[in-house]
Structures are given as structure tokens and as C-alpha cells.
Jmol script that loads the backbone (N, CA, C; Angstrom):
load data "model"
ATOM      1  N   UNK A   1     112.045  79.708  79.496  1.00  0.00           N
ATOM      2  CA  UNK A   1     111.527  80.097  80.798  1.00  0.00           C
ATOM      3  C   UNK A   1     110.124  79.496  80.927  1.00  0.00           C
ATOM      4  N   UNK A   2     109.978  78.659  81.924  1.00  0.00           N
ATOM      5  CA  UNK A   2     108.124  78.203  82.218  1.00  0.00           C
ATOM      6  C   UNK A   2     107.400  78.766  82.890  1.00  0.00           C
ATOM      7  N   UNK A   3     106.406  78.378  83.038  1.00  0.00           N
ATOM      8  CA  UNK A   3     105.377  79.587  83.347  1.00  0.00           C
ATOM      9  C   UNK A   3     105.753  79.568  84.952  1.00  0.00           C
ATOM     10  N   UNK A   4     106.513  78.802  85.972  1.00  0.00           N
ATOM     11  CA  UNK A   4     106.470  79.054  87.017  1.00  0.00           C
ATOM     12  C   UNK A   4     107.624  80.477  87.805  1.00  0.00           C
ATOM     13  N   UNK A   5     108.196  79.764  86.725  1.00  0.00           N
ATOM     14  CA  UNK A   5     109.356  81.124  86.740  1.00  0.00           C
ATOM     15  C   UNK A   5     108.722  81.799  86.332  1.00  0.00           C
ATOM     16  N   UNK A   6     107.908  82.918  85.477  1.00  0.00           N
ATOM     17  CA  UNK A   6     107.495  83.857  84.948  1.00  0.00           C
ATOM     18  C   UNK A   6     106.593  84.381  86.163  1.00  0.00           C
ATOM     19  N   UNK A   7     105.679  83.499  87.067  1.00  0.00           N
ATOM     20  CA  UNK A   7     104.378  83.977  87.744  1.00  0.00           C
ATOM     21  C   UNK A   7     105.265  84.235  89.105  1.00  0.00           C
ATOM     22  N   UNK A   8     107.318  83.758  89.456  1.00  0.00           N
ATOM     23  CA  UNK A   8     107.819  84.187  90.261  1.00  0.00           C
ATOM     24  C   UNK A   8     108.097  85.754  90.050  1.00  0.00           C
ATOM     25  N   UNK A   9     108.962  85.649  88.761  1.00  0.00           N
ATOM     26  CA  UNK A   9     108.917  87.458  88.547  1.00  0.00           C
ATOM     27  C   UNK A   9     108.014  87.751  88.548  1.00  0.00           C
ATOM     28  N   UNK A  10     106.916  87.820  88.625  1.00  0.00           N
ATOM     29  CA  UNK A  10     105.704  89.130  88.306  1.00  0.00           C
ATOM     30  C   UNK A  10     105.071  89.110  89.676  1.00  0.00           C
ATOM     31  N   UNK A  11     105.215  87.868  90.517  1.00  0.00           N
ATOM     32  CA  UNK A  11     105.059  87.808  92.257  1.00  0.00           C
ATOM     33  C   UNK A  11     106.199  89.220  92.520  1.00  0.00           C
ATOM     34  N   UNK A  12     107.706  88.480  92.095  1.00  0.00           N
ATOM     35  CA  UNK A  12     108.193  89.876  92.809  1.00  0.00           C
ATOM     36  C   UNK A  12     108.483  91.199  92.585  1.00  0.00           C
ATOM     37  N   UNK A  13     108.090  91.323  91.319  1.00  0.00           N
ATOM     38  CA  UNK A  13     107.967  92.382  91.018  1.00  0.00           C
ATOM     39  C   UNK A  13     106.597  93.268  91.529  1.00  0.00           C
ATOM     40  N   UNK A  14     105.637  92.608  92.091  1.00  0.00           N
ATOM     41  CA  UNK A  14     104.401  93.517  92.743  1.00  0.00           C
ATOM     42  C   UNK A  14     105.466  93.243  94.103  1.00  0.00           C
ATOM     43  N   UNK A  15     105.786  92.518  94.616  1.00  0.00           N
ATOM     44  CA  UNK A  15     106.064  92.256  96.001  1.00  0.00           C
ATOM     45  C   UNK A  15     107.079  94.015  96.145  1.00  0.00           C
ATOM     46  N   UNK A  16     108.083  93.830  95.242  1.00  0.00           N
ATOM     47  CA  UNK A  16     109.023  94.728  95.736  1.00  0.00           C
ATOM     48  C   UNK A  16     108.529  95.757  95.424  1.00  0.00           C
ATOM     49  N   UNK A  17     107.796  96.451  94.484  1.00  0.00           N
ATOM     50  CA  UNK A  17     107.231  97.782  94.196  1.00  0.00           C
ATOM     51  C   UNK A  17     106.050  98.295  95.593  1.00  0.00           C
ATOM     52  N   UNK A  18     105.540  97.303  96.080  1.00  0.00           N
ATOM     53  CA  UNK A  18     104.589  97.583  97.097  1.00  0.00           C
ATOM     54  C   UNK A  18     104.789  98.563  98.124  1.00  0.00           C
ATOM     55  N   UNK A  19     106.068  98.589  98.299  1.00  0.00           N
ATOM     56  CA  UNK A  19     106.334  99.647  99.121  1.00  0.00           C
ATOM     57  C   UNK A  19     106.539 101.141  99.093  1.00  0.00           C
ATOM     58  N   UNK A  20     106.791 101.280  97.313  1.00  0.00           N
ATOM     59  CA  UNK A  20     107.063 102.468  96.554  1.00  0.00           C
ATOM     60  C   UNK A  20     106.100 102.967  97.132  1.00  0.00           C
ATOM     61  N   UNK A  21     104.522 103.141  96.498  1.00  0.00           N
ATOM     62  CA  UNK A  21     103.894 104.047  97.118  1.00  0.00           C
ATOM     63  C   UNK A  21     103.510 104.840  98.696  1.00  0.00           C
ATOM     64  N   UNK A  22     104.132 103.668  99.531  1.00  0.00           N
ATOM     65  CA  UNK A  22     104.358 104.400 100.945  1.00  0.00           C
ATOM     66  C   UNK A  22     105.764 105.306 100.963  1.00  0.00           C
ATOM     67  N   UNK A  23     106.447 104.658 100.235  1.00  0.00           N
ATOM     68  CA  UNK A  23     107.515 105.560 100.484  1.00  0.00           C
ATOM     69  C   UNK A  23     107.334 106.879  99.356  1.00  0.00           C
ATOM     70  N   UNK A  24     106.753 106.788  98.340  1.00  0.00           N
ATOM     71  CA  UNK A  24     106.683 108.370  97.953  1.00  0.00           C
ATOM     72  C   UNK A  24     105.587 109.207  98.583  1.00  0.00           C
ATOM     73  N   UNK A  25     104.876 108.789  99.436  1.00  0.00           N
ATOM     74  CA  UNK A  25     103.701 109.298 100.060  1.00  0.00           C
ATOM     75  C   UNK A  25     104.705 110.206 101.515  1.00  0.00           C
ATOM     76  N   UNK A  26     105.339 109.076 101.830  1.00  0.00           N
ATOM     77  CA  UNK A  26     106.633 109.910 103.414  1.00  0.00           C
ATOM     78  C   UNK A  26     107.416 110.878 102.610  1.00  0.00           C
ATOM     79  N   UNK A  27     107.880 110.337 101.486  1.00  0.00           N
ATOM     80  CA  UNK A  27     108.851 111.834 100.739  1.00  0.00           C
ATOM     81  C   UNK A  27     107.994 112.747 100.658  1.00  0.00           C
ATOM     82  N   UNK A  28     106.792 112.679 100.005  1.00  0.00           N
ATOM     83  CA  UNK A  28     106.166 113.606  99.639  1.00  0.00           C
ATOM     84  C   UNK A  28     105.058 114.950 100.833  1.00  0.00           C
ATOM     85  N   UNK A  29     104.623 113.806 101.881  1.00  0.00           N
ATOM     86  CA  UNK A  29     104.092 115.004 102.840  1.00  0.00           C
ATOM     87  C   UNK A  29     105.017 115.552 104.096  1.00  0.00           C
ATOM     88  N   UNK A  30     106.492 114.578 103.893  1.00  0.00           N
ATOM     89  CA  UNK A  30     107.424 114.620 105.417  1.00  0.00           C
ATOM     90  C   UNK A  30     106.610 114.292 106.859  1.00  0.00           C
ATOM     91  N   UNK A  31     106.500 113.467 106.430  1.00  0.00           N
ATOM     92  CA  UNK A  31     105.453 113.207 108.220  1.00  0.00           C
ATOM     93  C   UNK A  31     105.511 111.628 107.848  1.00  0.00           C
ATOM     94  N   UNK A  32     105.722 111.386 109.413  1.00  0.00           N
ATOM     95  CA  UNK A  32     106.269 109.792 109.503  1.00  0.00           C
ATOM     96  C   UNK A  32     104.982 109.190 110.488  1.00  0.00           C
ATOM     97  N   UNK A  33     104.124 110.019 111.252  1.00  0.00           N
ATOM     98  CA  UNK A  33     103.243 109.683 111.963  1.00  0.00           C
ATOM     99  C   UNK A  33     102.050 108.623 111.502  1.00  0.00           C
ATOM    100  N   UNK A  34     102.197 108.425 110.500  1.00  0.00           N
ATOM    101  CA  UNK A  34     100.659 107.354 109.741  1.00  0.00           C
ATOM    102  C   UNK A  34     101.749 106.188 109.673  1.00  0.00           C
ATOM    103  N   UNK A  35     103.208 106.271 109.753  1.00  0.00           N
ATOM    104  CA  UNK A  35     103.825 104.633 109.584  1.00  0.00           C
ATOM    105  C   UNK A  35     103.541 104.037 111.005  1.00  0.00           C
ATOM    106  N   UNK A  36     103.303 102.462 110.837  1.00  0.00           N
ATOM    107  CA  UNK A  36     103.654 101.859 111.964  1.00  0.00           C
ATOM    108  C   UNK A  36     105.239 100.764 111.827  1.00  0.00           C
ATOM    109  N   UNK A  37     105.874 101.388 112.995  1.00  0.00           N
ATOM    110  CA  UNK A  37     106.903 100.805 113.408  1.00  0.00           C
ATOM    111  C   UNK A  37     107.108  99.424 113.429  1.00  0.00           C
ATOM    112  N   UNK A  38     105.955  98.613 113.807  1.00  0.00           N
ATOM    113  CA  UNK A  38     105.795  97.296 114.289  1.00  0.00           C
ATOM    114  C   UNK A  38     105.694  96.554 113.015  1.00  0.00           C
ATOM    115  N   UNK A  39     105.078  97.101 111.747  1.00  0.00           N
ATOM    116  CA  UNK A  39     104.530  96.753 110.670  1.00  0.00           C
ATOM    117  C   UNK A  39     105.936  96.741 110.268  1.00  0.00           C
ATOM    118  N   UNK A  40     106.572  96.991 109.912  1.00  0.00           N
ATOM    119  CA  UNK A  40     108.090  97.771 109.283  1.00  0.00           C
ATOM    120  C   UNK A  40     108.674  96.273 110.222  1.00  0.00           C
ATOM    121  N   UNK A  41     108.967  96.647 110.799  1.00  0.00           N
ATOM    122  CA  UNK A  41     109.550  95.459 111.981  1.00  0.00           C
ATOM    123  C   UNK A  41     109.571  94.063 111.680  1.00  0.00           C
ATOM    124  N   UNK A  42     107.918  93.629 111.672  1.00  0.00           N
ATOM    125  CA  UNK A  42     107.359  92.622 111.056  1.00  0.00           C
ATOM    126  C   UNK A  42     108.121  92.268 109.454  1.00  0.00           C
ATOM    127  N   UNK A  43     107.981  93.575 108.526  1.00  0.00           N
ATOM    128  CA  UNK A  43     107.923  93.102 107.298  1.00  0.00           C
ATOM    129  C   UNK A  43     109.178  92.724 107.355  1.00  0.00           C
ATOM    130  N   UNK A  44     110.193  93.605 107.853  1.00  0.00           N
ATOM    131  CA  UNK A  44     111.639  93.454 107.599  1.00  0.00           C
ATOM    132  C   UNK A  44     112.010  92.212 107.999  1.00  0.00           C
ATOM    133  N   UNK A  45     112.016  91.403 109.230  1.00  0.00           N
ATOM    134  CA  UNK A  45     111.951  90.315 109.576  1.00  0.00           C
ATOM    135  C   UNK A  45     111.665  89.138 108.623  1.00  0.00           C
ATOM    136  N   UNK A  46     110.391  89.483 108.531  1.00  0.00           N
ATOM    137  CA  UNK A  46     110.088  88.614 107.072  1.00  0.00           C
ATOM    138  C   UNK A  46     110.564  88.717 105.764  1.00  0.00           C
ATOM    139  N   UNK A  47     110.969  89.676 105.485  1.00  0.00           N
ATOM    140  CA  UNK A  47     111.695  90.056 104.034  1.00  0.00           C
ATOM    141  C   UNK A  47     113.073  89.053 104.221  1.00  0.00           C
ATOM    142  N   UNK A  48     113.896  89.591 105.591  1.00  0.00           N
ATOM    143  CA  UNK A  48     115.266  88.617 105.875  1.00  0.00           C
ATOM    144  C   UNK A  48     115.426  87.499 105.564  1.00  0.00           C
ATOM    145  N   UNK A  49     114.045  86.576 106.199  1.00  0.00           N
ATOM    146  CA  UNK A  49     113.809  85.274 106.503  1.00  0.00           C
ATOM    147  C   UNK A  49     113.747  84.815 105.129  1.00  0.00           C
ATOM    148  N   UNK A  50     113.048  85.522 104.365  1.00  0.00           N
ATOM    149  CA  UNK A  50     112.685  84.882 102.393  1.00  0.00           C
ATOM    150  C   UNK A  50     113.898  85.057 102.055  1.00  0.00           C
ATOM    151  N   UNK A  51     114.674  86.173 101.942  1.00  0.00           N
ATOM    152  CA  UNK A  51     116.532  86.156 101.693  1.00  0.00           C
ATOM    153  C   UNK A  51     117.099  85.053 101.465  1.00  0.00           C
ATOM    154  N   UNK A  52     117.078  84.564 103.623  1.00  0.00           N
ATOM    155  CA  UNK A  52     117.848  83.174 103.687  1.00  0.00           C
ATOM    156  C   UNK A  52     117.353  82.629 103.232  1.00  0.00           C
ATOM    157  N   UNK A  53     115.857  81.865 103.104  1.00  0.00           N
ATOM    158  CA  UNK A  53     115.600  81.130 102.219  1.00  0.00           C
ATOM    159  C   UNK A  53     116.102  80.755 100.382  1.00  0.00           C
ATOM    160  N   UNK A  54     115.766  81.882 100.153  1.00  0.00           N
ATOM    161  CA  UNK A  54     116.338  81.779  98.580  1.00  0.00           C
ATOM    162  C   UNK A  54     117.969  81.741  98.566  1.00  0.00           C
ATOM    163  N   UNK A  55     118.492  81.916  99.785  1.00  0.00           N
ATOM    164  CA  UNK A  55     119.803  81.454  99.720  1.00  0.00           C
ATOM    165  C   UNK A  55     120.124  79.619  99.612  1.00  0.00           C
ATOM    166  N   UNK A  56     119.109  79.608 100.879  1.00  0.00           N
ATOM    167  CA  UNK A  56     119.076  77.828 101.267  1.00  0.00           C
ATOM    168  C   UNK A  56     118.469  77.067 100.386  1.00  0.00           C
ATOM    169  N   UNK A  57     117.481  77.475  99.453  1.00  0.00           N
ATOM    170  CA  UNK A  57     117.183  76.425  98.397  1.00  0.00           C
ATOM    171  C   UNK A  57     117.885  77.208  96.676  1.00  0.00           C
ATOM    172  N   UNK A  58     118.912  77.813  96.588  1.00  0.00           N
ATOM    173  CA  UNK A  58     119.996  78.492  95.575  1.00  0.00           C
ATOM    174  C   UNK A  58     118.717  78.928  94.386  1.00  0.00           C
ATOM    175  N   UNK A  59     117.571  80.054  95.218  1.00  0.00           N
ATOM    176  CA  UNK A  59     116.356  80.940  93.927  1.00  0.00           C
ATOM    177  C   UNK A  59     116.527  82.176  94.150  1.00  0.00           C
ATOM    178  N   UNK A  60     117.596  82.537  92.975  1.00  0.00           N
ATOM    179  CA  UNK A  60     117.531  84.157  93.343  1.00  0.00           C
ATOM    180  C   UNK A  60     116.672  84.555  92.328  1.00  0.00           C
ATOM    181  N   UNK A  61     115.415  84.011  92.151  1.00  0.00           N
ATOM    182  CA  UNK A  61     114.468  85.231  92.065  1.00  0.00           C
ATOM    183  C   UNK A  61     113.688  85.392  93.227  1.00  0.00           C
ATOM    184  N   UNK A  62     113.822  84.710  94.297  1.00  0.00           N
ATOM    185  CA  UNK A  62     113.679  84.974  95.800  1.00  0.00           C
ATOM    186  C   UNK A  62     114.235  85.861  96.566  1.00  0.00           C
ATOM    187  N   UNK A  63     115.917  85.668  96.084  1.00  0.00           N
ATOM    188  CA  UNK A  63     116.667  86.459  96.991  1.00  0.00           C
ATOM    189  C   UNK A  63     116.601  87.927  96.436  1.00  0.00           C
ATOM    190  N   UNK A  64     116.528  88.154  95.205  1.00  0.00           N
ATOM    191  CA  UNK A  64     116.653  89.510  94.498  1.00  0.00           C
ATOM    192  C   UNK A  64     115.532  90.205  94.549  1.00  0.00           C
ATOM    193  N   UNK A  65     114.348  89.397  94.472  1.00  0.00           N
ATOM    194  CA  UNK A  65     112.897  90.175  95.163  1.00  0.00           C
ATOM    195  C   UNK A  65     112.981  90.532  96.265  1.00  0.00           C
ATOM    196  N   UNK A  66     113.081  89.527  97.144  1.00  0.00           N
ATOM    197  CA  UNK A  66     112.704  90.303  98.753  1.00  0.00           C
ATOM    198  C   UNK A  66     113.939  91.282  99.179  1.00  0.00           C
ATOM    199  N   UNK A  67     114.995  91.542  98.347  1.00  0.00           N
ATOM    200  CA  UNK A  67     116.309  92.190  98.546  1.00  0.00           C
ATOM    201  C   UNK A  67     115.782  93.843  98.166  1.00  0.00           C
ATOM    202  N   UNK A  68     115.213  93.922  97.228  1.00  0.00           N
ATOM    203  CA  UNK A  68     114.600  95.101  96.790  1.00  0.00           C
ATOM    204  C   UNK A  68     113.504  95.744  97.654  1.00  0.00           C
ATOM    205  N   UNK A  69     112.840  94.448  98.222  1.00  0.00           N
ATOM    206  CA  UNK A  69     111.749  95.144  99.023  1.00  0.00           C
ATOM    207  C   UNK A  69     112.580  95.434 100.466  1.00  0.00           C
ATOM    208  N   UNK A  70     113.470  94.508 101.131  1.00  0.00           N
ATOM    209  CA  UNK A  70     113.842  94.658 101.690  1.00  0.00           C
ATOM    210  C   UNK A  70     114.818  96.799 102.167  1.00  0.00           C
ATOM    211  N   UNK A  71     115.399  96.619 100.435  1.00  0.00           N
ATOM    212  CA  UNK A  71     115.699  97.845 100.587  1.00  0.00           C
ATOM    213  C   UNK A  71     114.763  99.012 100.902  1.00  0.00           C
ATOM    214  N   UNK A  72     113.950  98.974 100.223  1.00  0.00           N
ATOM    215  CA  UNK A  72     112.568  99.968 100.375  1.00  0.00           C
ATOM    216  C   UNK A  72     112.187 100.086 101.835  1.00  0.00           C
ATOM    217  N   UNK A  73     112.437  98.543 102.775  1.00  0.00           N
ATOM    218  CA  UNK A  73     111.863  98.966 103.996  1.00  0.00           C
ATOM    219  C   UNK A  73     112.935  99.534 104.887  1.00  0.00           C
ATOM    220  N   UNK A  74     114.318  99.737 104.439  1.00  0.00           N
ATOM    221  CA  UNK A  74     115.000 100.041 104.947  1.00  0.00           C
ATOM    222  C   UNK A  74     114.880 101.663 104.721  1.00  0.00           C
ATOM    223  N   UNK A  75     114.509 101.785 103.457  1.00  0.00           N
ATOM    224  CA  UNK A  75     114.817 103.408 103.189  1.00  0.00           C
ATOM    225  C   UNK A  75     113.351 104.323 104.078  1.00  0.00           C
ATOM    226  N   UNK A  76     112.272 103.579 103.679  1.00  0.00           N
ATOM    227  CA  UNK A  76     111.071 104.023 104.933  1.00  0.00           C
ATOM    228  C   UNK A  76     111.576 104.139 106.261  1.00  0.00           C
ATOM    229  N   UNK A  77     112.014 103.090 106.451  1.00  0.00           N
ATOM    230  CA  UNK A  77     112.431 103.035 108.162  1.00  0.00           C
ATOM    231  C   UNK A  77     113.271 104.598 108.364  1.00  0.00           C
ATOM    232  N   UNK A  78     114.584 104.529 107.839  1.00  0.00           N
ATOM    233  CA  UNK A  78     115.376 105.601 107.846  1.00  0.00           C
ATOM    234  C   UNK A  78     114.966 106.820 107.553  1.00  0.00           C
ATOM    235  N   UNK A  79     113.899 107.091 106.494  1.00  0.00           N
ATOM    236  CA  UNK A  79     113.036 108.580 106.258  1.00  0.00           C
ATOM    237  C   UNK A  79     111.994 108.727 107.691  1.00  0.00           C
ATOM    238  N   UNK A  80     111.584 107.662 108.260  1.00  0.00           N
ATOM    239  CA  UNK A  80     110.642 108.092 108.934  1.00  0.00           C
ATOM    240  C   UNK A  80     111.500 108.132 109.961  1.00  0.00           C
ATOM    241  N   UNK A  81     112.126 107.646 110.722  1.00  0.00           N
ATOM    242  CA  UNK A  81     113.147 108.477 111.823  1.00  0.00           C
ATOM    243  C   UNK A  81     113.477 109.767 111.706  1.00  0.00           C
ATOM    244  N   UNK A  82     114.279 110.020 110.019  1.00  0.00           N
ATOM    245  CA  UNK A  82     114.648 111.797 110.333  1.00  0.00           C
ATOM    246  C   UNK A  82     113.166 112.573 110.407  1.00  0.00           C
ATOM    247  N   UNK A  83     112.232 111.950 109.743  1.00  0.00           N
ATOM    248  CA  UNK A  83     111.302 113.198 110.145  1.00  0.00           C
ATOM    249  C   UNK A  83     110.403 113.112 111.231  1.00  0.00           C
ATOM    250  N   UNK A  84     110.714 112.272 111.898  1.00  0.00           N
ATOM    251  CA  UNK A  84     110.419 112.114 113.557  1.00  0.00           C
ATOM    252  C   UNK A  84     111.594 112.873 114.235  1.00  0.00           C
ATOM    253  N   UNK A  85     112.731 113.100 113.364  1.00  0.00           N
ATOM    254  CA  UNK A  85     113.764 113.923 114.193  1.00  0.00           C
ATOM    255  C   UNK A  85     114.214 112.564 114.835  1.00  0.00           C
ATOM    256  N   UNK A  86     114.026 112.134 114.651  1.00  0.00           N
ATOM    257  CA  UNK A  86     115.093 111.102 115.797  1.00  0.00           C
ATOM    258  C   UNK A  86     116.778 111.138 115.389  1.00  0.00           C
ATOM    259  N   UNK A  87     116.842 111.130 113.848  1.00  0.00           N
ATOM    260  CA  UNK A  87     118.542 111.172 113.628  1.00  0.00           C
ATOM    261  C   UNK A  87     118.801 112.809 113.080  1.00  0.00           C
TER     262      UNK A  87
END
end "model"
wireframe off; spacefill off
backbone 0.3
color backbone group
């Protein structure tokens, strides 16, 4: 393994954990009011876009990073709706 691959995992491994602490902060007080929607929006968009990418040039330590973060912004998104009551 060379060092460029190595400084990719440890890119995505901060990349995808980054979101942990917002999301145990929404589990933890139930209040969705300090997220912004647009931000979430934004990231998710961009998380997609790195996906296809690491599809289109065949780097899944691209696709498997932003897949993780991707999940995280999915699970924020979905916690902060129910405790907006929306679902």
C-alpha cells in the first residue's frame, strides 16, 4: 500500500466520521432546530456526486467513504424530520 492510498483512507475516514458528532448531538438533545436543511442538501448532493465519481474513475476508497458519510446524512436528515414531527 503507498502512501497515497493510506492519506486516502485516513481522508475518509475523518470525512465519514464528521458527521457522527452532529448526529449524536440530534439523538441526544431531540431537537432538530440548530440543523440546517440547505447544508444537508448541499452535502448530500455532494456526497452523490464523489459516489459517481469513484464509480467513473473504478476508487472505491472514494465510493465507500462518501457512501458512509453519505449514510450519516441520510440518517440526520430522517432524525431531524421526526423530531420536527414532520413524519
Amino acid at each position: 500500500m503507498n502512501s497515497t492510498t493510506v492519506i486516502g483512507i485516513v481522508a475518509s475516514l475523518f470525512t465519514g466520521v464528521s458527521l457522527l458528532p452532529q448526529l449524536i448531538k440530534l439523538l441526544k438533545e431531540k431537537k432538530a432546530s440548530d440543523i440546517s436543511m440547505w447544508m444537508l442538501a448541499t452535502l448530500f448532493t455532494g456526497l452523490a456526486l464523489w459516489i459517481w465519481y469513484g464509480f467513473r474513475i473504478n476508487d472505491w476508497v472514494i465510493v465507500f467513504a462518501n457512501a458512509v458519510s453519505l449514510l450519516l446524512n441520510i440518517l440526520i436528515v430522517v432524525i431531524n424530520f421526526h423530531y420536527k414531527n414532520v413524519i
